[in-house]
N, C-alpha and C positions, 0 to 999 in steps of 0.2 A: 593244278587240281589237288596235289597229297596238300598243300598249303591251306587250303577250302575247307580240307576232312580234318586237317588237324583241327581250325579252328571250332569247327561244328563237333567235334568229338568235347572240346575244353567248354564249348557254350553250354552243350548240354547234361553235363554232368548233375544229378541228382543225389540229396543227401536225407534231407529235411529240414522243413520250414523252421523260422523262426520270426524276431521282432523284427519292426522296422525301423530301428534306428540309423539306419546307412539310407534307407530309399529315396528320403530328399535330397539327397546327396547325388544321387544317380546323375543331374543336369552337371555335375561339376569336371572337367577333365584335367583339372591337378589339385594335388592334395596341400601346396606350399600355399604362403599368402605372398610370398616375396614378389611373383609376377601378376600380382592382380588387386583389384580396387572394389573397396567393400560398402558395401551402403553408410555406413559409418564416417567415410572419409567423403564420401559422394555431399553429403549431408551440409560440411563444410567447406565446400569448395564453390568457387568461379566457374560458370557454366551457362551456356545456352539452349544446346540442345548435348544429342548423345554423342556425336561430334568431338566435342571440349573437353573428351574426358582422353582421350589417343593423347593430349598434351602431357599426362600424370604419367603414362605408361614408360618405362626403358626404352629409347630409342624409336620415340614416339614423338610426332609429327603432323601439325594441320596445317593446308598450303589453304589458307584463311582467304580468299575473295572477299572482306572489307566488309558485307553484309549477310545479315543473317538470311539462312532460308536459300543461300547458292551450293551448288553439289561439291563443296571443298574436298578435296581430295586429301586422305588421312595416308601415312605415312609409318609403316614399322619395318624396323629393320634395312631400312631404304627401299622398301617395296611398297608400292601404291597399288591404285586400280587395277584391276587383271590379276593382281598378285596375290591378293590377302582374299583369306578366306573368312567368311564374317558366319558365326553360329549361334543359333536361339537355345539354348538347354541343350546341347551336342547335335544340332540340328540345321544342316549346311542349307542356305537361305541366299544364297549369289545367283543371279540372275544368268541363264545358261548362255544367249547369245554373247556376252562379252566379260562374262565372270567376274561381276564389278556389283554394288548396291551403293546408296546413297545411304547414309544414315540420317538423313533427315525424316526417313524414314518408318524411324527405329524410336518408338518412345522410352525415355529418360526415363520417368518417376516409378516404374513398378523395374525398374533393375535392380537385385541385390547385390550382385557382384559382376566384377569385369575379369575376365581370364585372357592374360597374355600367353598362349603358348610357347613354351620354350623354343628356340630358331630352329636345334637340331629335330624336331618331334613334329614341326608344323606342318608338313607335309603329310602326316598319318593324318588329317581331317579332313574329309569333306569329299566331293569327286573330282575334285581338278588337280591335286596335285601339289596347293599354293605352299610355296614357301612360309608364307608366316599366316598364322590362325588367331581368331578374335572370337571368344566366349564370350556371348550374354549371358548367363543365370538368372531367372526371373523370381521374383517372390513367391514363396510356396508356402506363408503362412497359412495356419491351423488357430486362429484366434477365438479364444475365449467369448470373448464380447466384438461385435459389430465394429472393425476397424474402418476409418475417413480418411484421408489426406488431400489438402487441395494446395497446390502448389502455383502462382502469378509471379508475373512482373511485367514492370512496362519502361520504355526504354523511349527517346525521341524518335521523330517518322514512324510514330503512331505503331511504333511494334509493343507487341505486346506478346505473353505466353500463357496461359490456365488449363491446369491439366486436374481433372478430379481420380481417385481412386478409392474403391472399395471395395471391403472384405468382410465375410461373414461367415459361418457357420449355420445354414438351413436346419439344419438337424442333426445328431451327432454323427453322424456318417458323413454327410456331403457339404463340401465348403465350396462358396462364389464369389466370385470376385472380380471387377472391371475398370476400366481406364477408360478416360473419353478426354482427347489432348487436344486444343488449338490454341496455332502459333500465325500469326501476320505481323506483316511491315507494309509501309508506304513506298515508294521509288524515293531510293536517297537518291542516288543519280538517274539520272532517266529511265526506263524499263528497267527498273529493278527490285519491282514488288514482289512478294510473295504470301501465301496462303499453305496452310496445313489443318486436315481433320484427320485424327487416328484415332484408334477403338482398339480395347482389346478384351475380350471374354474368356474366361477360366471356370475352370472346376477340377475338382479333385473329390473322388471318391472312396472311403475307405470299404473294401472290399472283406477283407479280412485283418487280423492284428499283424499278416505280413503281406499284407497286398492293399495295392490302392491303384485306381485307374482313376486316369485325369485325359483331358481335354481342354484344348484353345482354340481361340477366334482373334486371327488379327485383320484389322483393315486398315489402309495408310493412303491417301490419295492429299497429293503436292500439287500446287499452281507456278511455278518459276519464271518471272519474268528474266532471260538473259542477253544484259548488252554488250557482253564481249568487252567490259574494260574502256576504260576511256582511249578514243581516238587521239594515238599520241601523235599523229603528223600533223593531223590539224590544228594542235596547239604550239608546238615549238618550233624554234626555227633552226633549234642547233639540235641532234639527235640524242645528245648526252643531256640535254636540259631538261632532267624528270625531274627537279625541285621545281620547275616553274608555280607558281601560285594557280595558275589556270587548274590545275589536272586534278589537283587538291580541293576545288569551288563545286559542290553539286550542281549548283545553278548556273555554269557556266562553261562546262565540261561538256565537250560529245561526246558520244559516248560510238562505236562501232557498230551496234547491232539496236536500232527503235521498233523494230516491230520482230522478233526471236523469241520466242518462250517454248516451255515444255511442261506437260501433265504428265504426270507416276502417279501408277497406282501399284501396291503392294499387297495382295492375299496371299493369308497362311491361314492355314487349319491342321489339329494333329489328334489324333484320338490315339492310345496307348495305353500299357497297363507298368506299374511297378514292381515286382515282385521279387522272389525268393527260388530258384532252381534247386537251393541247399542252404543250409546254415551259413555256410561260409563261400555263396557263390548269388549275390543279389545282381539284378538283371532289369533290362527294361528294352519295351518294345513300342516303336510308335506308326502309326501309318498316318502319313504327313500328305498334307498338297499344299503348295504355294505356287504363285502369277505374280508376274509381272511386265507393264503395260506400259509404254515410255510412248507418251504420242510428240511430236517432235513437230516444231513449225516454224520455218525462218519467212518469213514475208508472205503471209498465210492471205493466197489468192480470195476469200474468204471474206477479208476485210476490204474497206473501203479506200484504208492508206498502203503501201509500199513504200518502200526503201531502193531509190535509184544504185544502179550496180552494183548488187547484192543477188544472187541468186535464190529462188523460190525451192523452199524444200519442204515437203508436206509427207510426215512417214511416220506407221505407225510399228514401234518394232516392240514384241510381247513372247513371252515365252510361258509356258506350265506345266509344273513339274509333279507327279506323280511317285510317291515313296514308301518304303518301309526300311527302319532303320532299327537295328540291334544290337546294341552294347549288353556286355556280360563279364563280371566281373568273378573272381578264383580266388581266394585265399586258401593257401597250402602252410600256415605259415613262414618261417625264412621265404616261400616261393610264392609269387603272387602272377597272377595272368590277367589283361584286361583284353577285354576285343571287340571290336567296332567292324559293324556290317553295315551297308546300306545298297540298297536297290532301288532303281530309280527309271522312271522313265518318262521322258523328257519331247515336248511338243515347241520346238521354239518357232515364229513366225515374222518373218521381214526380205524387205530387197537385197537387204544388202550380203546373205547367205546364200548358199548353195546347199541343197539336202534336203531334210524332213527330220524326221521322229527318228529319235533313236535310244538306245538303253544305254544306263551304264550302271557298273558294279563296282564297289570297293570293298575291299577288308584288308584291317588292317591289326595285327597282332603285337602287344605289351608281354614284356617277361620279367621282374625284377627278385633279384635276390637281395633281401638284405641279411647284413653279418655284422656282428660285433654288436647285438642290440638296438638294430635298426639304425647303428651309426653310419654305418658305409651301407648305401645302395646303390646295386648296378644294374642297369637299364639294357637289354638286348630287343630288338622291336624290327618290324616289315612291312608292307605293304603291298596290296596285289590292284591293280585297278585295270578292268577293262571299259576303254573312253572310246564310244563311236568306233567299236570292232576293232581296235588296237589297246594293244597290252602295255601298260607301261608297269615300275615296280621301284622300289628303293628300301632299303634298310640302313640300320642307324642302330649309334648307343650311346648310353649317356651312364654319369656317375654322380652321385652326391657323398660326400664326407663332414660330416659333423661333430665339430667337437664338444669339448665341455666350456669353453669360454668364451659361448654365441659367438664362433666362426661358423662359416662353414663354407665348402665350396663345389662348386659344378662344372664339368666340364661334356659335351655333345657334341658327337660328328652324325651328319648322314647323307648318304649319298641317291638321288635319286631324278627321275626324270620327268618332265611336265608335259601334257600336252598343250597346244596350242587351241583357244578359245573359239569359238562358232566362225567370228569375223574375222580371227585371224588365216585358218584354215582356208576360207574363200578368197584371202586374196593372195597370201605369203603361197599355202600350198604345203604339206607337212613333208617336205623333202630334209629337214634336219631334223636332229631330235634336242632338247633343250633337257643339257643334264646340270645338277647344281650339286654343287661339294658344299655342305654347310657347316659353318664349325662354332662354339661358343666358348666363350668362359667365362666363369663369375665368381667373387666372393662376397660371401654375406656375412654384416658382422651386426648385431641386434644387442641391444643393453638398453635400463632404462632411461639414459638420456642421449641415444644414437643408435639410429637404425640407417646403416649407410648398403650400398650396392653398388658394385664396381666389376662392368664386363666387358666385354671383348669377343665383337663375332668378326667373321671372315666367309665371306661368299668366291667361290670359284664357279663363274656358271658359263658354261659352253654352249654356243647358239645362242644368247638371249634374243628375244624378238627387243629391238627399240625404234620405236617410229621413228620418222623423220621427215622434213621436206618432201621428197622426193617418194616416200613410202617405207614399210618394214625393211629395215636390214636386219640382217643374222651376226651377231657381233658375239665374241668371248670377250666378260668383263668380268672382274675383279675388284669385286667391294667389299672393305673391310670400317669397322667403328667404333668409337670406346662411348660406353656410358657412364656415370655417376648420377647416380640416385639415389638421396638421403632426406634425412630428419632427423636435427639435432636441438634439442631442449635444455635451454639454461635458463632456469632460474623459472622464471615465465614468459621468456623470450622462444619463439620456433622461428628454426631456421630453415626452408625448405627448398631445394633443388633435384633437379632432373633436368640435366648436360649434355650434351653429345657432341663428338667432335668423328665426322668422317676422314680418312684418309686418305688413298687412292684418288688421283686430282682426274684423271683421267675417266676411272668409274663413277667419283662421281658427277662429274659434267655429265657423262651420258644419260646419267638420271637426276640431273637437275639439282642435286640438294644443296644444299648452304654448308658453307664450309665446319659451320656448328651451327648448334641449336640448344636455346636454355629455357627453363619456364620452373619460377621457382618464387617464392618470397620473404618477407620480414614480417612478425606476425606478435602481438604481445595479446597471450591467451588466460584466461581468468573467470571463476566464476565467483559471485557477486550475492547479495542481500538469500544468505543462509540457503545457499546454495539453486534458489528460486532462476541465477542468470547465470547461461554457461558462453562465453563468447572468444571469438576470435578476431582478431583486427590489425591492420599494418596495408601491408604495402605486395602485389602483385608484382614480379618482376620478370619482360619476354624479351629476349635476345635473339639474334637472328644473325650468321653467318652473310658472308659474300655469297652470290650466288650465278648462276646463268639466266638468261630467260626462260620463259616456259609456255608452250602454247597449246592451248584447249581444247579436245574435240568434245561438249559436252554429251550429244548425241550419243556415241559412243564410249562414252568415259574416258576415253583413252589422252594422256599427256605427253609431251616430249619436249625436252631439250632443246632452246632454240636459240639459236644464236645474233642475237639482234644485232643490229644494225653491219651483218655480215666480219664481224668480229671473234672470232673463237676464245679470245683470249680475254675480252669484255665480261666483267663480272661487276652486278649492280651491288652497291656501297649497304656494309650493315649496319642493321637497323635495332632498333630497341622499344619498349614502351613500357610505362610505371603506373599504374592501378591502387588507388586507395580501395580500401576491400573491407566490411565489415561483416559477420553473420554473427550473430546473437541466439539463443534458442530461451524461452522462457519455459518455466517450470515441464519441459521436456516435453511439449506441446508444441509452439510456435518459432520458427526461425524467422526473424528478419534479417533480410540483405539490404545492403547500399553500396551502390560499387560508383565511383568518379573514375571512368574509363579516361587511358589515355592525357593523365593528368598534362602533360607538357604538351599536346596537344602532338605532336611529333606527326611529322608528315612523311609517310613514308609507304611502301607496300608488300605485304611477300611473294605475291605473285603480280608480275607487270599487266597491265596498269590497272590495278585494282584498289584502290585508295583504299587503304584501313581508314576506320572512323576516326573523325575530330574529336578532342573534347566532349565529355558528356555526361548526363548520370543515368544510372537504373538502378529501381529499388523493388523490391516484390518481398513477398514470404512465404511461407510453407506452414498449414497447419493441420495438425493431426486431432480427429476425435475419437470419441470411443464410445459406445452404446449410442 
C-alpha cells in the first residue's frame, strides 16, 4: 500500500503546463535505439507479415511452419508463447486465458517502431509478469498534406498481401488516419490455406499547445487452415529418413490433420488523453477494451467429411478485457521517475478453465540517476501486481556507461515472480510459485562504418511450468545465451548479422531451441541517376542450429519439447537458406521488392515436419502519395 501512495503522490505532482514536444513520445518505453527497429530499417528489409521482424531483434527467433498465415511461434530471449508480453503504444494486448497472441494479427504497415525491452526490465510490463516484452509504436503523424501508402506482393499458391494507409489532417486541430490489410494463400500442402482482413482507425486531437487526445479502432479476424505437419509415419520406413523426397512434395505428402482449422478474432479500442501534470512531468491516460475470440475445430461435426481416428473438438475459447492504463513521467533533472499503472478487468470464457471474472492491478515504478553528464545512468525500478487475488512483486536495476569513443555498456539484474496463466492454474493448480533471476550484459560500439552489439543474458528460473507428454511439470532451468548484432559498411558493401548461440544443453532441450540461430546478409547499396534511385541488394542469409523436436497445441499456443522417436539425445541436423533480395526506392516515393526465395532450393525444416518452402519468387512494392 505505502508502494501505491508513493507512486500516486510522484504521478500527480503539478508544476505548469508547457509544449508538446515529449507527448508523441509517450507510446515509447526506451529512449536507446540499440533494442529496437524503426521504420527506416523496416522499409528495407525481408518481410511478410509482423512476424518477420522478431528475426532483426537480439536474441530473436521465428519457429517458421513453411507457410504463410500459420501461428509461428516467435521467440526472445528463449521465451515463446505464455512468456512474452506483446504491447500496442504501452498497452498490454495478450489474450488473458493463456497469455499468448498471434501476430498475424498485428498489422505491419502503420508500425513506426519496434521496442525490444531490455530482459532485466521485461517484467515491469503488462499484467502477467512475462519475462521478455515486445513494443509496437504506431505512427502518429501530424501531416501537412493528405499522406497514402499502399503496400502488395504476390508470392506462388496464389498468396498474395495489399495493405492501404491513410493520413490526413481534417482541420488544424484533428488528424485521421486508417489501415485496411488483406493477406491469403492457397493450401501449399493440404489444409493449409489461409485468409486475413484487418482495420485499424485513429485520431488525434489537438486539445490544447500541451494537450492532445487521441483514439483507435482495431479489428483483426484470421481463417487458418491447420494440418499438423506432414504425416511422417506414413512416409518413411526408417524413422530418421526426414530427407525422404516424399515429405518435401506438396502433392504427395499427408499431411496429420485434413479437416482442423481455427478463426481469431482480435478487438481493441482505446480513447485517452496526452498531456502535461507539469513542465517537466508529461503523462498519459488511456481507457482501452480489447477481445479475443479463437473459435477452434478439429473434425467439425458440421461438415459432411471427417477424418477417421482423430478425435472431434468443437470449442470456442474468448476472453474481454476491460482497462485504464497510466504512465507519468518526472523529470527532476540528474533525477528522473517514470511509472506505469494499469487496471483491468477481465471476462475470459472456455471449458477448459475454472473461475470467472476477475481483476487485476499493476504498478510498476522507474528511478534513474544520471551523473557525470548523463554518461553513467543507474536504473533502480519494482513492481507491485495483484493477479486473481494474489500478490506477486519483483524488483531490479540496471546501469548504462558511455563513453566518448561510441562504446558503451549495460549491465541488469531482476528478480521476480510470475503467475501461472488461466489454463495453466486449472490444471497445474498454483501450489509453486515461478521465480526468475534475470541478468544481462551488453556492449555497444557505433561509428560510421560499424554499429556492432554484443550481449550476454543468463535466466535462473525456479518452478518453471514446461509441458510435456504426460502434462505440466514444475522444473528449475537455467538458460543462459550470447548475441551479436551488427552492421558494418565498406565502401558500398553492408554486412549484416544477428547471431545467437544458447548454451545450457540441458535448458535448452527443455525449451526446444537450436543450438544457434543466425539471420543476416551480403548487400551492395547505392543510389543511382542524380540521386532519383536509392537501393539495396545481395543476398539473405538463415542459419539454424541442431535442435530437439517440438510439438504443437495450436488451440492453446502452448509448445514443448519432444523427444521423437523416444530418443533424448536425438537432435535434427542444421539447416541453412540463401535469399537473393532486392529493394529499390525511386525518387523517395516507390520501393520495389524481388526476392528468389530459397535460392538452392534446400529442403529442410525448423519445426518437424513443417516443410519450408521450395524454390521461388515474390515481388511487390510499396508506394507513397501525397495530396
Amino acid at each position: 500500500m505505502i508502494r501505491i501512495l508513493v507512486l500516486l503522490i510522484i504521478s500527480f505532482l503539478t508544476i505548469k503546463g508547457q509544449s508538446d514536444s515529449t507527448l508523441h513520445r509517450m507510446g515509447n518505453l526506451i529512449d536507446t535505439t540499440e533494442n529496437s527497429i524503426t521504420k527506416g530499417y523496416i522499409n528495407f528489409s525481408d518481410y511478410r507479415y509482423t512476424g518477420d521482424f522478431i528475426k532483426f531483434m537480439p536474441f530473436g527467433f521465428l519457429r517458421d511452419l513453411g507457410t504463410v498465415g500459420q501461428p509461428h511461434e516467435f521467440i526472445l530471449y528463449g521465451e515463446g508463447f505464455n512468456n512474452i508480453s506483446v504491447l500496442t503504444d504501452g498497452i498490454f494486448i495478450n489474450e488473458k486465458i493463456f497469455n499468448a497472441i498471434d501476430l498475424n494479427l498485428y498489422q505491419s504497415e502503420s508500425i513506426e517502431k519496434i521496442e525490444l525491452i531490455p530482459l532485466a526490465r521485461g517484467f515491469l510490463y503488462g499484467t502477467h509478469n512475462n519475462p521478455a516484452t515486445l513494443n509496437f509504436v504506431s505512427r502518429n503523424y501530424l501531416h501537412e498534406r493528405p499522406f497514402t501508402r499502399l503496400r502488395y506482393y504476390q508470392a506462388p499458391y496464389d498468396e498474395g498481401f495489399i495493405d492501404g494507409y491513410f493520413n490526413s489532417n481534417f482541420s488544424k486541430k484533428l488528424n485521421i488516419s486508417f489501415e485496411l490489410t488483406n493477406q491469403s494463400t492457397s493450401p501449399r500442402y493440404p489444409n493449409s490455406d489461409y485468409s486475413l482482413w484487418a482495420f485499424t482507425f485513429k485520431t488525434n486531437y489537438k486539445l490544447s499547445d500541451s494537450s492532445f487526445a487521441f483514439s483507435s479502432f482495431k479489428y483483426s479476424k484470421t481463417n487458418t487452415q491447420l494440418n499438423g505437419g506432414v504425416n511422417i509415419d506414413s512416409v518413411v520406413t526408417s524413422p530418421f529418413d526426414y530427407e525422404n523426397s516424399v515429405i518435401y512434395n506438396p502433392f504427395l505428402a499427408p499431411v496429420n490433420f485434413y479437416y482442423r482449422y481455427q478463426k481469431s478474432t482480435f478487438r481493441y479500442f482505446d480513447l485517452g488523453i496526452k498531456s502535461y501534470l507539469a513542465s517537466n512531468a508529461p503523462c498519459k491516460i488511456s481507457f482501452f477494451f480489447h477481445s479475443h475470440l479463437n473459435e477452434y475445430r478439429q473434425n467439425d461435426t458440421t461438415y459432411y467429411m471427417t477424418q477417421a481416428n482423430v478425435d472431434t473438438i468443437m470449442r470456442d475459447n474468448s476472453s474481454q478485457t476491460i482497462g485504464l492504463n497510466y504512465s507519468q513521467s518526472l523529470n527532476l533533472g540528474a533525477l528522473k521517475f517514470y511509472s506505469i499503472n494499469q487496471l483491468e478487468y477481465n471476462s475470459p470464457s472456455s471449458s477448459l478453465i475454472d473461475g470467472d471474472k476477475f481483476t487485476t492491478f499493476a504498478s510498476s515504478l522507474i528511478g534513474t540517476i544520471n551523473l557525470f553528464n548523463e554518461n553513467i545512468e543507474l536504473s533502480f525500478f519494482g513492481k507491485y501486481l495483484n493477479y486473481h487475488a494474489n500478490t506477486y512483486s519483483g524488483y531490479g536495476f540496471d546501469f548504462n556507461i558511455h563513453t566518448f569513443a561510441g562504446l558503451s555498456f549495460y549491465a541488469g539484474y531482476s528478480n521476480f515472480s510470475k503467475p501461472y496463466n488461466l489454463y495453466e492454474r486449472s490444471l497445474f493448480k498454483e501450489s509453486k510459485e515461478q521465480i526468475y533471476h534475470n541478468a544481462e550484459v551488453k556492449i555497444f560500439y557505433h561509428s560510421p562504418l560499424l554499429s556492432a552489439e554484443a550481449s550476454y543474458f543468463r535466466k535462473d528460473i525456479n518452478n518453471k511450468l514446461i509441458m510435456t507428454k504426460s502434462g505440466f511439470i514444475s522444473k528449475n532451468v537455467v538458460h543462459n545465451g550470447i548475441n551479436l548484432r551488427s552492421v558494418l559498411k565498406l565502401w558500398k558493401l553492408l554486412f549484416e548479422t544477428n547471431a545467437c548461440h544458447y548454451f545450457d544443453t540441458d535448458g535448452r532441450n527443455s525449451l526446444a531451441l537450436p543450438e544457434f540461430v543466425m539471420t543476416g546478409g551480403i548487400y551492395y547499396v547505392d543510389t543511382l541517376f542524380n540521386r532519383n534511385l536509392s537501393f539495396k541488394t545481395g543476398f539473405n542469409i538463415y542459419l539454424y542450429g541442431k535442435r530437439q523436436g517440438i510439438y504443437y497445441d495450436f488451440e492453446k499456443m502452448i509448445s514443448t519439447s519432444w523427444q521423437y522417436y523416444n530418443d533424448s539425445d536425438y537432435l535434427f541436423k542444421s539447416a541453412n537458406q540463401l535469399d537473393f533480395f532486392f529493394a529499390g526506392q525511386l525518387q523517395q516515393r516507390a520501393i520495389l521488392y524481388f526476392v528468389l526465395e530459397n535460392m538452392f532450393n534446400s529442403r529442410y525444416f525448423i519445426v518437424p515436419y513443417y516443410p519450408k518452402q521450395e524454390r521461388s519468387v515474390r515481388f511487390g512494392v510499396a508506394w507513397e502519395f501525397f495530396d
